[in-house]
N, C-alpha and C positions, 0 to 999 in steps of 0.2 A: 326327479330325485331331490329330494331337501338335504340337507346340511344342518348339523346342528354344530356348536363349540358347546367345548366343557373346558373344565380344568382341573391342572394334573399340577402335582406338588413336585416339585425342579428343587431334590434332595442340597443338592450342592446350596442354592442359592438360596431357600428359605422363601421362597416367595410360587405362586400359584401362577403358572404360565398357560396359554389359549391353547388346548388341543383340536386338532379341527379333524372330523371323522366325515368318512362318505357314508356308512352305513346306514341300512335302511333304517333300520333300529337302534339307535347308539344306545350305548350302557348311558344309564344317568351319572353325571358325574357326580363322583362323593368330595365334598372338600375335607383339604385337611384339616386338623385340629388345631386350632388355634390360627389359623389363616383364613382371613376372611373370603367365602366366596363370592365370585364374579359370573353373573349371567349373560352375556350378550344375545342379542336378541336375533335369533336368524336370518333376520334380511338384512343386517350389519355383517354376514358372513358373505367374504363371495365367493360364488359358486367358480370350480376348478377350472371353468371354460372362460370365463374372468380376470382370472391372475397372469397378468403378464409373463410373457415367456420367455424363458432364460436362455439368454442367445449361445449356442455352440462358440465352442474354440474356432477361431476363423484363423487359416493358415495365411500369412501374409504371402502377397503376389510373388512370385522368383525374381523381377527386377526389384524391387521396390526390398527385397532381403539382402539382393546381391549391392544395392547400393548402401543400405544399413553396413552390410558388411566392411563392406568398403571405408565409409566412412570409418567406422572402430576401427581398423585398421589405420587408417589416416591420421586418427587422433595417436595411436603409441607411436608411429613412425618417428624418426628422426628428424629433426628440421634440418632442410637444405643448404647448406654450409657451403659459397660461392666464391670464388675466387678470379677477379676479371685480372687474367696477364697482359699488360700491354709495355709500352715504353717504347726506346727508339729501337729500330731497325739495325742489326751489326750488334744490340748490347745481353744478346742471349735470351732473348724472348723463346724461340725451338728447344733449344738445352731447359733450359726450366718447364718448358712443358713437358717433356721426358722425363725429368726427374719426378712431380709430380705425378707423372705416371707411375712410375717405380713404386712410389709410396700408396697407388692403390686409390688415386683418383680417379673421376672420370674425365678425359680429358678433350676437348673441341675446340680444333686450330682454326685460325682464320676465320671465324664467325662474325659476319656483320651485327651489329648493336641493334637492327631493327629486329631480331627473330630471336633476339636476346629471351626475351619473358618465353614463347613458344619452345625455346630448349630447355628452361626450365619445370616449365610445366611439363615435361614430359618424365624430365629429370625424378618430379617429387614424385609420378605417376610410375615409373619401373621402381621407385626403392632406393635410389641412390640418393646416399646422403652428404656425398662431398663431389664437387663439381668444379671444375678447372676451365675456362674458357679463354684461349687467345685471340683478342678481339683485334681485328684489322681499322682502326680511326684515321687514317692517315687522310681521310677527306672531310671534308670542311659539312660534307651535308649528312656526312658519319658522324661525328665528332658532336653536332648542333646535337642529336639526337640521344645521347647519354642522359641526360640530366632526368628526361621523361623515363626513361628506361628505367634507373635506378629508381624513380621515384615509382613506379610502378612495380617493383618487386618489392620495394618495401611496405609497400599496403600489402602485399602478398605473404608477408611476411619470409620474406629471403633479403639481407641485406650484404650485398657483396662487398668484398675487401680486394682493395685494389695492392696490387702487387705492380711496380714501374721497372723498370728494369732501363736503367742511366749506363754511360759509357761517355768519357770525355771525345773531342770530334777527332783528333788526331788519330784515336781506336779505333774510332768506326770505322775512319776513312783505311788504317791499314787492313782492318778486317773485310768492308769491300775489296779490295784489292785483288787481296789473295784469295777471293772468292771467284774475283772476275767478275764480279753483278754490277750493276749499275744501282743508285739509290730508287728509291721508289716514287721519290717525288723530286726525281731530281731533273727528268725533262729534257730539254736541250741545253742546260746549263752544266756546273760544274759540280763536282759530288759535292763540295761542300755547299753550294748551295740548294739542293735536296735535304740535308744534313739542319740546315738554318730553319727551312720552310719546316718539317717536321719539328722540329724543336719548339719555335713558335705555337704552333698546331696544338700540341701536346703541352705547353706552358701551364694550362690551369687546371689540367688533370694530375700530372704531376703534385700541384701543389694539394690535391686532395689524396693522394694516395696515403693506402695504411704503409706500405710497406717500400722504400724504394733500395735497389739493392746495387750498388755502383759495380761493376765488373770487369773495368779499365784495369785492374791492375791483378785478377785473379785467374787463374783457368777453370774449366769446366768442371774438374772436379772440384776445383774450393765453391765454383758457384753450386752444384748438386750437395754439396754438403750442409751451403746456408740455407740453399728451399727447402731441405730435409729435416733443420733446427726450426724452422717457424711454419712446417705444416705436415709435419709426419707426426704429430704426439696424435692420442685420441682427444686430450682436453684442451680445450677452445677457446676456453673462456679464464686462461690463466696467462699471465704478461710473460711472453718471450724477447729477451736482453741479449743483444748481441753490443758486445764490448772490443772496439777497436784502436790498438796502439796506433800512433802514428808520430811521423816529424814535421814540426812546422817548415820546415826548409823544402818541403815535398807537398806543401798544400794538405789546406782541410779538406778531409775526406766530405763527398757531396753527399754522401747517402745518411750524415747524423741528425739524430736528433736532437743529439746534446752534446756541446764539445767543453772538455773540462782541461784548461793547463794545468798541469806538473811539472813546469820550469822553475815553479820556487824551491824546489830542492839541490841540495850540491849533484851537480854530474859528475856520473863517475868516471867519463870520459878525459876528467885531470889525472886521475887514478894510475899510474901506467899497468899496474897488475891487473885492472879491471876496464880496462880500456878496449882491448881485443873481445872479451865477451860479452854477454849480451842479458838484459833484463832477463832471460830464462835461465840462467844460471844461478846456483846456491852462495856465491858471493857477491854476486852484485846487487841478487835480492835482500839478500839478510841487509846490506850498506843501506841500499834504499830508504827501505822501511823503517830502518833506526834513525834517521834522522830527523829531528825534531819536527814537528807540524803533520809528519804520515800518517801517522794514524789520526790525529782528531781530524783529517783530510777524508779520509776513508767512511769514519762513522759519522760524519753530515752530509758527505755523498752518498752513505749507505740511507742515512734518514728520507733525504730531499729523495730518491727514488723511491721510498715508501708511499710520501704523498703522491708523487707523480704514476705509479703504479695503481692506487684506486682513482683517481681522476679518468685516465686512459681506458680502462676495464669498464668503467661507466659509460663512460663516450663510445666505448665499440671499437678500439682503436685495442690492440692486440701483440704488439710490436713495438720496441724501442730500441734505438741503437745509440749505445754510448761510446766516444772518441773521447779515449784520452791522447794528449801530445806533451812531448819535450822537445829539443831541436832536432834529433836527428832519428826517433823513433824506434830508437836502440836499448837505452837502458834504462831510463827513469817509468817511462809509460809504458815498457812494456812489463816492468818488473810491477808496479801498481795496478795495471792490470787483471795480473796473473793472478794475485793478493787480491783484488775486488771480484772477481769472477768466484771463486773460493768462497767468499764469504755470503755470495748472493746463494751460490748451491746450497749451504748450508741452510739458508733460508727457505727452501723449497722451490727458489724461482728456475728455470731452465734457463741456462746462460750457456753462451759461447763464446770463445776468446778467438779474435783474431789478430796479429801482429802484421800489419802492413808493409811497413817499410823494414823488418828485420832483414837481414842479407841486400839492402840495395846500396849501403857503404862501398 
């Protein structure tokens, strides 16, 4: 069977394109008018059995679709959002994992740091995008092994935030007590020296943590309410401010990150009218505030959090706790307070007030 080419006039384009026929007989082609024609020479034609073959649709294999799939999927998921609970033993480590609960985490008590990466892997693997783990470090060949841990979820891209949870010793030891437990590392010794040894142990994690939340002087429901401020929003990646009055005569609170005096203001503790209530009140706030120095006080501590607000967010650090103090954490700090809290909402930020020492007069 020969093959001849002709050519055929391609209206659109203006130009003579190769028509290639099987017939025995092909019509001659006619060129167009005014287009020059092109003869190719029939053994420049290749024959039909010649022309490479146009491969079918090939359906991809069922694993090799189901892991495509997977994949796509993998890519919209949410990234795993981890949260390591640790801290001393007595300072509400169980109540905060509860609460967490509440709020629709997942939550795993008592998990050793080596199976740490294998629970999350499994974590990104069901869909779960927020993850709560109470990690048990209380041993030294526990404790060695974080560093690798952490550094290994974050090539994973999971970077956990550490939550401490502090209690002065005097607390724990009454909260042992009335539990009746023994400390965990306390041995054949004395609670408190269980209480030392842990403390040590925990010293330089502590100093890494995003978040530590002191609970010496609060109950379970003021501590469910602060894990509910710094990990119940949907948004993550926005600076949550917790602002706490206190009195110098009652110690700095251990849990700030920032402590600011408000002693240079008159107390209204000279006042006798304003002496019995208390910075939450509409008289002793309006005193406060009016007296000279409060407010440009307020709007360079409103500034100075501005900076320190995108520095933190950069850093992965998520949490800030401000203490303000006067002497007795009554009326100056906590009426400044009330007033700073106020104006940081207006700003969009998520803030919570809490008042420490009110009612311990």
């Amino acid at each position: 069977m020969s093959t001849n080419a002709g050519l055929e006039r391609n209206s659109s384009a203006g130009v003579s394109v190769v028509a290639v026929s099987s017939d025995e007989s092909p019509s001659p082609a006619v060129p167009s008018p005014g287009v020059p024609s092109l003869a190719l020479p029939s053994d420049t034609v290749p024959s039909p059995t010649d022309l490479p073959a146009v491969p079918a649709s090939v359906e991809p294999e069922p694993a090799a679709a189901a892991e495509s799939a997977a994949n796509d999927t993998a890519s919209t998921r949410e990234p795993l959002r981890l949260v390591v609970v640790t801290g001393m033993s007595g300072a509400g480590r169980s109540t905060t994992a509860n609460a967490l609960e509440d709020l629709g985490w997942y939550v795993v008590d008592n998990l050793p740091p080596s199976v740490l990466p294998e629970v999350c892997a499994l974590a990104r693997s069901a869909g779960i995008s927020r993850l709560a783990v109470v990690l048990d470090v209380r041993t030294r060949s526990f404790f060695e092994q974080l560093p690798t841990m952490f550094a290994d979820l974050s090539a994973a891209g999971t970077f956990p935030e550490i939550l401490y949870m502090e209690a002065t010793d005097d607390v724990i030891v009454r909260r042992q007590e009335s539990v009746r437990r023994p400390h965990p590392l306390q041995g054949d010794g004395r609670l408190l020296d269980g209480i030392t040894r842990e403390r040590e142990t925990l010293a330089t994690l502590r100093a890494t943590a995003d978040l530590v939340i002191d609970t010496s002087s609060i109950n379970v429901h003021q501590l469910s309410s602060r894990v509910g401020h710094a990990y119940g929003g949907e948004t993550s990646d926005q600076l949550r401010v917790t602002l706490v009055s206190f009195g110098f005569k009652n110690g700095i609170p251990v849990d700030a990150d920032l402590v600011v005096d408000v002693r240079f203001l008159p107390n209204p503790h000279w006042i006798p009218d304003l002496r019995p209530q208390t910075g939450l009140s509409q008289p002793v706030s309006d005193y406060v505030l009016a007296q000279e120095g409060a407010e440009a006080f307020l709007e360079r501590l409103q500034s100075l959090l501005e900076v320190i607000a995108t520095g933190y967010i950069r850093e992965g650090k998520r949490f800030v706790t401000i203490a303000l103090g006067c002497t007795g954490g009554k009326h100056r700090s906590t009426a400044m307070s009330e007033e700073f809290g106020r104006r940081l909402r207006r700003l969009g930020l998520p803030t919570k007030v809490l008042h420490r020492d009110v009612g311990r007069e």
